[in-house]
N, C-alpha and C positions, 0 to 999 in steps of 0.2 A: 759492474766493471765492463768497460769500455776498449775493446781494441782491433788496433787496426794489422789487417793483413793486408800485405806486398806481395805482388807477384809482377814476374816480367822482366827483370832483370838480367842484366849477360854480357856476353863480348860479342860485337859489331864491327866490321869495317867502315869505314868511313863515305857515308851517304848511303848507310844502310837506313834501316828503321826498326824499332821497336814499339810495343805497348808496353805500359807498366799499369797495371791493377790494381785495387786497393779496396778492402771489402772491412765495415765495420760493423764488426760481430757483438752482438747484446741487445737486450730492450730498451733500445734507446726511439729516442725524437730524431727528425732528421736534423743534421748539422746543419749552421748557419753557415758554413762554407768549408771546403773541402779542398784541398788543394796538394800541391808537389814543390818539394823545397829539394836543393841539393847542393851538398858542400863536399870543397875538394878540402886535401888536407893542408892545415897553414892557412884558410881563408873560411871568411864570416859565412857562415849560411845563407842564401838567398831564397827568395820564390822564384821560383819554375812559373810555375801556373797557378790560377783559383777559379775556381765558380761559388757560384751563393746558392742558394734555395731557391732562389726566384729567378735564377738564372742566369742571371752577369756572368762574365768571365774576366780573367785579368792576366796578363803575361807579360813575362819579364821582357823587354827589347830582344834580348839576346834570340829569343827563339821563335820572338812572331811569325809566322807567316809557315814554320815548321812543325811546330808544335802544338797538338791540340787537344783539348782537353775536355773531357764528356762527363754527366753524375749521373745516375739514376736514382730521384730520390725514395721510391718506393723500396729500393732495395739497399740503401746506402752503401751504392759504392762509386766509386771515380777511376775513371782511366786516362790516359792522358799516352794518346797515338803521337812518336816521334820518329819524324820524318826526315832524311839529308840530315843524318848526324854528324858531329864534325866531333875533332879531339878535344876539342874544348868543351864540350858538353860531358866528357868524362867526369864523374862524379859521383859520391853516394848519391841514390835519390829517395828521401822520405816523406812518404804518406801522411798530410797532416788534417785534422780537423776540430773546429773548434764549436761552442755552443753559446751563445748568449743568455744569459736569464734574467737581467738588468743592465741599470749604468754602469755597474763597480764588480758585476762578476762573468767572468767569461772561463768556460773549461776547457781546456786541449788536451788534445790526444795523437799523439804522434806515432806513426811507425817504425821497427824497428833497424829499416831502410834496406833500399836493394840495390847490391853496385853494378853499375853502367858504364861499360870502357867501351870506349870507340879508338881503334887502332887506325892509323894514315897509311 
């Protein structure tokens, strides 16, 4: 069994910063990518951020150039430093990671998210 912890979460005013943390506990392989998704309520979940094993990163528009995002994969976890928060970035935010093991199967494992209010 596979899971993931969150940490970092809270209230910020606006153009503050936070970390959020994420640590996945078990004897597991490292994830094939690892990333932060967050939904407000009333709307579809997005990606935040990703990184892979080998390194890539990915980011939503919304938070380029703000938001960044780190793994370590010897120790499987991911953080993701955010920076010049705005109220729109208010949001759950959940830990997610996934694993490849073929074409046709893929395992995820999500956190069980941490909220992030940025006040104006």
């Amino acid at each position: 069994q596979v899971q993931l912890v969150e940490s970092g979460g809270g209230l910020v005013q606006a153009g503050g910063s936070l970390r959020l943390s994420c640590a996945a506990s078990g004897s597991i392989s490292s994830p094939n990518a690892m990333g932060w998704y967050r939904q407000d309520p009333g709307k579809e979940r997005e990606l935040v951020a990703e990184t892979t094993i080998g390194g890539s990163t990915n980011y939503a528009d919304s938070v380029k150039g703000r938001f960044t995002i780190s793994r370590d994969n010897a120790k499987n976890t991911v953080s993701l430093q955010m920076n010049s928060l705005k109220p729109e970035d208010t949001a759950v935010y959940h830990c997610h990671a996934v694993w490849y093991f073929g074409v046709g199967r893929r395992d995820h494992v999500w956190g069980q998210g941490t909220l992030v209010t940025v006040s104006s």
